[in-house]
C-alpha positions, 0 to 999 in steps of 0.5 A, a space after each residue: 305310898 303307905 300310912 306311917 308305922 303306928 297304931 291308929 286306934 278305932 273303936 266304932 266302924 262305919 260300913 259304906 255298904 249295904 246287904 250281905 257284904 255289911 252284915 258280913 263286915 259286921 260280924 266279924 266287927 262285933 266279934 272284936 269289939 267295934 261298934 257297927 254304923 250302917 248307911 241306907 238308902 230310900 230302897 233300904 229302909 226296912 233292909 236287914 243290914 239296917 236293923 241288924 246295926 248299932 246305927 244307921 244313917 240316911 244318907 240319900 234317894 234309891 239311885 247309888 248316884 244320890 246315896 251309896 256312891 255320894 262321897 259327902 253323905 257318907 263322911 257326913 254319916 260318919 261324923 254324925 254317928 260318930 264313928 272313926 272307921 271306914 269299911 267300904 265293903 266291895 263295889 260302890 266307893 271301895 276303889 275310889 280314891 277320892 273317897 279314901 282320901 275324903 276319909 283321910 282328910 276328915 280324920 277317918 281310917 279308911 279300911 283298906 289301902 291308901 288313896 295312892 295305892 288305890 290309885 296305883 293299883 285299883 286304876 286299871 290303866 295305872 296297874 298294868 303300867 307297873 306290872 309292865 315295868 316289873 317285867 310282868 306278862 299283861 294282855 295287849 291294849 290301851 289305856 290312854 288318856 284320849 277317851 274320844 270315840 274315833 281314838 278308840 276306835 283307832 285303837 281297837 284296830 291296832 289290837 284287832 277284834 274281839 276286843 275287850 271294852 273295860 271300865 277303868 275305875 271299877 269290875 264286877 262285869 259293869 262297864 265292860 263289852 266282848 266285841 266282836 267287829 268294828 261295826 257293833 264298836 260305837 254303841 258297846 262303847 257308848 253302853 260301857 261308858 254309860 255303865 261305867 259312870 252309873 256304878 263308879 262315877 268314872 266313865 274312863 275305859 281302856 281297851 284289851 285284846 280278848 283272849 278266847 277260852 282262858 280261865 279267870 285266876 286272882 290270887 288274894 294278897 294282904 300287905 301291912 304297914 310294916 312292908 310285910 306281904 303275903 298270898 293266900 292263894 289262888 281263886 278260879 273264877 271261870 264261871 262267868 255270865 256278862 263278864 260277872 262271876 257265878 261260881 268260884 272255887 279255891 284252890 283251882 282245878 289247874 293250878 299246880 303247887 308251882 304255878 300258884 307258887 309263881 303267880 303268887 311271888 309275881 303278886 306279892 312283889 308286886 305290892 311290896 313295890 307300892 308299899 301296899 296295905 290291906 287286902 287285894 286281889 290280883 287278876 290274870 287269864 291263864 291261856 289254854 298253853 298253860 301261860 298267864 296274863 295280869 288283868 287288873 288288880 282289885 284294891 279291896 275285899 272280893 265278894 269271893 273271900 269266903 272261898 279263901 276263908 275256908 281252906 285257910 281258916 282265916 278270916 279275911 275281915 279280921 286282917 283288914 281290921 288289924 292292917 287298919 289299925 297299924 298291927 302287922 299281919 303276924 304272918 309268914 307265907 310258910 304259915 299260910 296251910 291250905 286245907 280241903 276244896 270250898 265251891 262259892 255260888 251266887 245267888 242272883 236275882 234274875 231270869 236264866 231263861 230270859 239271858 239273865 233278866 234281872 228281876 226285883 219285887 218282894 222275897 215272899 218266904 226265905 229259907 236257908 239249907 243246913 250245912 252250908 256258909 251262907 252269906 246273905 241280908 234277906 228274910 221272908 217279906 225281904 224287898 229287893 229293889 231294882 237299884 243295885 247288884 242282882 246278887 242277893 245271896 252266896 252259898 259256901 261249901 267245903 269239903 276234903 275233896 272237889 268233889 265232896 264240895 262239889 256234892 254238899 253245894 248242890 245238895 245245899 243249893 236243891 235245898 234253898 226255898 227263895 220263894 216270890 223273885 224269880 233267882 239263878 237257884 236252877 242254873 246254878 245247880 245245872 253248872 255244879 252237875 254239869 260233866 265239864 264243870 264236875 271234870 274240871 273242864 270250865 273255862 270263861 266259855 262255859 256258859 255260852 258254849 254249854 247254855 242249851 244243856 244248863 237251860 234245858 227243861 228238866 224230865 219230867 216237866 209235864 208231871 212239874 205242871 200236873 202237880 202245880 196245877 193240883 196245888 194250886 187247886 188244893 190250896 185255893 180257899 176259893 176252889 170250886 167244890 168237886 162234883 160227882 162224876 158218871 162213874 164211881 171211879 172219880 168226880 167229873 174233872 175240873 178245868 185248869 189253867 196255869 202259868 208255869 214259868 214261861 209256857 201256859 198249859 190246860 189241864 183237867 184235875 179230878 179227884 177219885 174216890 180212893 182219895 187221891 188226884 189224878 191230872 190230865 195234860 195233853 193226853 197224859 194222866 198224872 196220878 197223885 195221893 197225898 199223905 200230909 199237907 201243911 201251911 210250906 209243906 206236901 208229902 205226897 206220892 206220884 208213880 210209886 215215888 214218896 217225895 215231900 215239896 216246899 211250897 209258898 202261895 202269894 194271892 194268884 201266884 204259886 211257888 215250889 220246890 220240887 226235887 231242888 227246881 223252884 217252880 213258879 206258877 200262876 193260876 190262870 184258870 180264872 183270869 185272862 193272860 196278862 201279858 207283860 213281854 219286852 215286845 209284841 207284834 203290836 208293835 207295843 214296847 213294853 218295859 222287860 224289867 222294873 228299871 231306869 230309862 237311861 237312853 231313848 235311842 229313836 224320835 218320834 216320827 222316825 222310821 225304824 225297822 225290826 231288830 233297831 235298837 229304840 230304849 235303853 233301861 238300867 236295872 242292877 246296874 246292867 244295861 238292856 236294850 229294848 228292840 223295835 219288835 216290827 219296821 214302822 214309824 215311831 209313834 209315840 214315846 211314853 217315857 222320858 230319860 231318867 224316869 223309872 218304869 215297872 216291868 210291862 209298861 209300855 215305852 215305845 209305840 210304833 205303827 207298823 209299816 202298812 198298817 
C-alpha cells in the first residue's frame, strides 16, 4: 500500500484547507523553503489564510460542498498555481480516498497517506476489520454494507441500546449520535446521515455499543516509506461536547509508562502491517477497569498535534513534509523524549449557555495573551462565517508539571480579548478550574455530569451588570448630561436599561460629587471611581479593589473582559427589546442561528403539538432542530429547504389551538 522508496521532489505546496490549520501548515512550509497556495471560498475572501499566502485560488461558493469539499476545483487549483504538492490539513478531503488518488493521478504528492491506506485505515468500518484480525480489542458493532433504516435498526438491537451512531468517512463529532432507546433511533440516523454527507460527501454510518463514562486516548503514529514506524505518545482528549474535543492534554492523567508503552506497540504494528506512511492517530476508549478498546483511526494530522509538539520538540508539519517527500523519519522509538505537561483548549465560536449554539458575525477587536502557543487566522474586523467548524481558535500551554500548564492556560485564556462573537472563552476556563478536571478525574462524562457548575453565574454578576451599565454610559458620545441632584452628595440618577448576556436588568446610574459613580440594582448600590479611561481600556476601583478591564464598543453593543469573563452588553435603555429567541409563545419560530435550512419536518396544514420537532437548520456543520414552541396548526412555512436564513428570522408559523 505504500508509494515506491525514492525521493519525490516538491518545491511549491497547495494547502486544501482554510483558517488556522493553513496558516499553521504554512509556516512550518515557509521555514523549509516551499512556496504556499492557499484556496478560498466566497465566505473567505478577506480571510487571513488568504492574504498571508504566495497564492490563492477560488475555488467555489461558501457551502464546503461547492468550494473545500469539490475534489475537481482543488486539482484545478492546484494546476493553475502550479503547485506540485497536496496538504489537506485536517477535516474537509483529508480522509478522502478519492481525492488522495485525484492527487495521484494528476502528478501531485499528496501530504499524507496513500489512497489505499486512507481506505484501509481512514474508513471506520475497514479499520476496525484489521485490528479485529490482528487480535486487537474494538468496541462491538456494525459496520456493514447494508445502510437501510430497518437493518439499522436491526442492528442497533442486536448491540442493545445506548448505541453509538458514527459517520464512516470522517470524525470530528459530525455524523455521530449517543442514543439512548429504539424510539429517538430513525431521526438520529436521519440527522447523522444528513451530517455526515454535508461535512465528508459519505453518508455511510456504522454502529457501536456505547461504552458509558471512559476517557478518549489516540496515540500519534508516523510511518515512512522505508517501513519504518514510530509513537510519539498518547493524547487525552476526554473533554468533549457533541461528541467534539474542547480540551486535550499530553501525556495523560492515567496512562501509565506501561499502558502507552502497550497501546503504543498495538499501534505501531498496526500501520506497519498496512505499509502506512505519514501521520495518524489511533483512537481507543479506556474503560473505567483500566482496559482499552480501538475506536478508529484518523488517517492525517489532528487538530490536537500542538500538544504532541510540546513535550517532544518535534514539529509534526516537518514530518509530514520529509515522508512526503521520500526521506525516512530518521527516528528511533528509544529518540522519541517526552518533556513536561502541555494542555490544548479550543476556542469556538458558540454559546454555552445556549447547549453551544454556534454563533457567527464579525470578530470586533482580537487580542492574544502573552505566553501561550496560540493557533489561529483571526484579526480584529476578522468575519466569521456560518459555514464551517466553529473552532476559531486554540490555546497551548506547557509546563513542567500538570499543574503548572494547567495555571498558565487559565491565566492565558482570562487574558484573551475575542470581543463582537459570542466564544467558549468563560466555559473553557470553568473546565480548566473545575476540581475533578484539576484532579485528574475528567472523563467523556464531564461535561454533562458537571454542566450546572461550568454554566453557573459567576459571584458578583449584579456588580458585572452595575459596571457594564456605567460604561455603557461613559462611553456613549450621545449620553444624556448629568443634572444636579437635590443633595450635594451626587446628581439626580439617570435610568439604565441593559442587555447582559441572556437577562435585561434596570438600573439607575448617578454620578457624585467626589467624582466617582454610583449604580443602583435591585436595591443594591455599586460604587465605582475611575482612575484611567482609554479607547480598549478602564482602571478603576469598585469596593476597595483596583482592577483594570479590556473593553470594545460596537454602536449599541458593549463588550468586556472583567477579572477573565467577557461580557457582552447591549444598551437597551433607549430602544424596545428585540427579540430574536428560537420560539415564542406566539407560536413564531424564528431561526436561533445564522444557518441552512437542511430539512422542513412538517406541512402546512398539518397539526403539531409542543415539543415536535418542525425545521432542521445547519450551522458549522452541526445540525439544530427547531420545536414547535405551542399545539396548532401549521400556518404558514417561510422558508424553503436549501435557503440560508440569519438568526430571528421567522421559519415557521403555527396558529395555536383555540386561537
Amino acid at each position: 500500500m505504500s508509494r515506491p522508496t525514492q525521493v519525490t521532489a516538491f518545491r511549491k505546496i497547495l494547502i486544501a484547507n482554510r483558517g488556522e490549520i493553513a496558516l499553521r501548515i504554512m509556516r512550518t512550509a515557509r521555514r523549509l523553503g516551499y512556496g504556499v497556495v492557499t484556496v478560498y471560498s466566497d465566505a473567505d475572501r478577506e480571510s487571513l489564510h488568504v492574504r498571508e499566502a504566495d497564492e490563492a485560488v477560488w475555488i467555489g461558493e461558501a457551502l464546503p460542498a461547492q468550494s473545500y469539499l469539490n475534489i475537481g476545483a482543488v486539482i484545478a487549483a492546484a494546476k493553475l498555481s502550479g503547485a506540485d504538492a497536496v496538504h489537506p490539513g485536517y477535516g474537509f478531503l483529508a480522509e478522502n480516498e478519492d481525492f488522495a488518488r485525484a492527487c495521484r493521478d494528476a502528478g501531485l504528492v499528496f501530504i499524507g497517506p496513500s489512497p489505499e491506506a486512507i481506505k484501509a485505515m481512514g474508513n471506520k468500518a475497514g479499520a476496525k476489520e484489521i485490528m479485529q484480525a490482528a487480535g486487537v480489542p474494538c468496541v462491538p458493532g456494525y459496520q456493514g454494507a447494508d445502510q437501510s433504516d430497518t437493518a439499522m435498526l436491526v442492528e442497533a438491537h442486536r448491540i442493545g441500546f445506548p448505541v453509538m451512531i458514527k459517520a464512516v468517512a470522517g470524525g470530528g463529532g459530525r455524523g455521530m449520535r449517543l442514543v439512548a432507546d429504539a424510539a429517538v433511533f430513525p431521526d438520529a440516523l436521519r440527522g447523522a446521515r444528513a451530517e455526515a454527507q454535508g461535512a465528508f460527501g459519505d453518508a455511510t454510518l456504522i454502529l457501536e455499543r456505547a461504552i458509558i463514562d471512559p476517557r478518549h486516548i489516540e496515540i500519534q503514529i508516523f510511518g515512512d516509506v522505508f517501513g519504518n514506524a514510530i509513537h510519539l505518545g498518547e493524547r487525552d482528549c476526554s473533554v468533549q461536547r457533541r461528541h467534539q474535543k474542547l480540551i486535550e492534554e499530553a501525556p495523560s492523567p492515567k496512562v501509565t509508562p506501561e499502558l502507552r508503552a502497550r497501546m503504543g506497540t498495538i499501534a505501531v504494528n498496526a500501520i506497519k502491517s498496512i505499509g502506512y506512511e505519514g501521520a495518524g492517530t489511533l483512537e481507543f476508549l479506556l474503560d473505567q477497569d483500566g482496559e482499552f478498546h480501538f475506536m478508529e483511526m484518523n488517517t492525517r494530522l489532528q487538530v490536537e498535534h500542538p500538544v504532541t509538539e510540546a513535550i517532544t520538540g518535534l514539529d509534526l508539519v516537518e514530518l509530514q513534509l520529509r515522508v512526503a517527500s521520500g526521506e525516512p523519519l530518521g527516528l528511533r522509538q528509544e529518540d522519541i523524549q517526552f518533556s513536561g505537561h502541555a494542555i490544548e483548549v479550543r476556542l469556538c465560536s458558540e454559546d454555552a449557555a445556549l447547549n453551544f449554539m454556534p454563533q457567527s458575525g464579525r470578530m470586533g477587536l482580537w487580542r492574544m495573551p502573552d505566553g501561550l502557543r496560540v493557533e489561529h487566522a483571526l484579526q480584529s474586523g476578522s468575519e466569521i462565517p456560518p459555514f464551517y467548524d466553529s473552532m476559531i481558535a486554540k490555546l497551548i500551554s506547557h509546563g513542567t508539571t500538570r499543574d503548572e500548564a494547567r495555571r498558565r492556560l487559565i491565566h492565558g485564556v482570562e487574558q484573551l480579548a475575542a470581543f463582537g462573537v459570542t466564544t467558549n472563552q468563560a466555559f473553557l476556563a470553568a473546565c480548566l478550574q473545575h476540581p475533578e478536571f484539576a484532579a485528574r478525574g475528567a472523563t467523556t462524562a464531564f461535561i454533562e455530569r458537571n454542566r450546572a457548575d461550568l454554566l453557573a453565574p459567576r459571584k458578583g454578576a449584579h456588580s458585572d451588570t452595575a459596571f457594564a451599565a456605567l460604561l455603557l454610559y461613559i462611553t456613549d458620545p450621545f449620553a444624556p448630561p448629568w443634572r444636579s441632584g437635590r443633595t450635594l452628595a451626587a446628581t439626580f440618577p439617570l435610568p439604565a436599561r441593559v442587555g447582559l448576556d441572556h437577562g435585561i436588568y434596570d438600573l439607575e446610574i448617578m454620578r457624585e460629587r467626589d467624582g466617582g459613580y454610583a449604580a443602583r440594582l435591585d436595591g443594591a448600590e455599586y460604587r465605582f471611581e475611575i482612575d484611567e479611561l482609554s479607547r480598549e481600556a478602564i482602571r478603576f476601583c469598585s469596593d476597595g479593589l483596583t482592577e483594570s478591564a479590556r473593553f470594545f464598543r460596537d454602536g449599541d453593543h458593549l463588550y468586556i473582559l472583567r477579572q477573565g469573563i467577557t461580557l457582552s452588553v447591549r444598551d437597551l435603555t433607549m430602544s424596545a427589546l428585540a427579540t430574536t429567541a428560537a420560539s415564542s409563545g406566539d407560536g413564531r419560530i424564528r431561526a436561533a442561528m445564522n444557518g441552512r435550512v437542511v430539512a422542513i419536518l412538517v406541512k402546512q396544514g398539518a397539526r403539531v403539538t409542543a415539543g415536535q420537532p418542525v425545521v432542521t437548520l445547519e450551522a458549522m456543520k452541526m445540525e439544530h432542530v427547531h420545536y414547535a414552541p405551542v399545539s396548532g396548526t401549521i400556518a404558514a412555512i417561510d422558508v424553503t429547504e436549501g435557503e440560508q436564513v440569519t438568526t430571528g428570522r421567522i421559519v415557521v408559523e403555527i396558529e395555536a389551538s383555540g386561537a
